[in-house]
N, C-alpha and C positions, 0 to 999 in steps of 0.2 A: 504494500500500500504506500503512494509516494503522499509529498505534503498537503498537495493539492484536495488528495482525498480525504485524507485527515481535517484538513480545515471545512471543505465541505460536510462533516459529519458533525463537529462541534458547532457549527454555525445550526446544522438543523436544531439538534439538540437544546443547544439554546433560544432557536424559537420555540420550541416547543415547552420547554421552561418559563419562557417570559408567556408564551398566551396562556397556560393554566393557569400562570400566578395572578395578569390580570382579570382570569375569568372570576378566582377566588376572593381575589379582595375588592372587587367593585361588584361584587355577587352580578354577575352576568352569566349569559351562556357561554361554553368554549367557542360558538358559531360567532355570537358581538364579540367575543376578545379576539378574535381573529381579525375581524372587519374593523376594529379598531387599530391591532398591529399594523396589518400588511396596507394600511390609508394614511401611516405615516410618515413624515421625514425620516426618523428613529431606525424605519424598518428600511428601506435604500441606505443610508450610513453604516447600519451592519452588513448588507448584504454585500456593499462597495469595499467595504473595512477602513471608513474613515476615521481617519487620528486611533485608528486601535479599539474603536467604541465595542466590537466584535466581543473584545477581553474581557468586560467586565460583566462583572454577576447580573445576571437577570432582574434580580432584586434592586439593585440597584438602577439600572435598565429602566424596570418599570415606574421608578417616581421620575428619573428623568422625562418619561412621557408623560407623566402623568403634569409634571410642571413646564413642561415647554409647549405639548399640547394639548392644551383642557378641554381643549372644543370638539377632542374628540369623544370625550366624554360624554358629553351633553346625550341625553335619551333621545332617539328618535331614531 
């Protein structure tokens, strides 16, 4: 398995980390934590791996979205 693959797998991983945790803590379904990840900036930066955003904890990850974009928030 070269890096490529390897970084491919953590990057899944870690969506999949970040969408359960926000489906947990904003009690939503897994289907709106998803359409909330993959609509935002957050989700292109990791996928790009800009400034290394890829590395960090999910957890962390998700207040970042959670403060940079609220509006994704919003019910509807």
């Amino acid at each position: 398995m070269d890096d490529s693959m390897l970084e491919k797998i953590y990057q899944e991983r870690l969506e999949e980390q970040l969408i359960a945790y926000l489906a947990e803590q904003h009690n939503v379904t897994l289907e709106r934590a998803m359409d909330i990840y993959y609509s935002s900036n957050l989700a292109e930066k990791i996928h790009d791996g800009v400034e290394g955003v890829q590395y960090l904890d999910y957890k962390v990850l998700a207040q970042i979205l959670k403060e940079t974009e609220p509006e994704l928030f919003a019910s509807g």
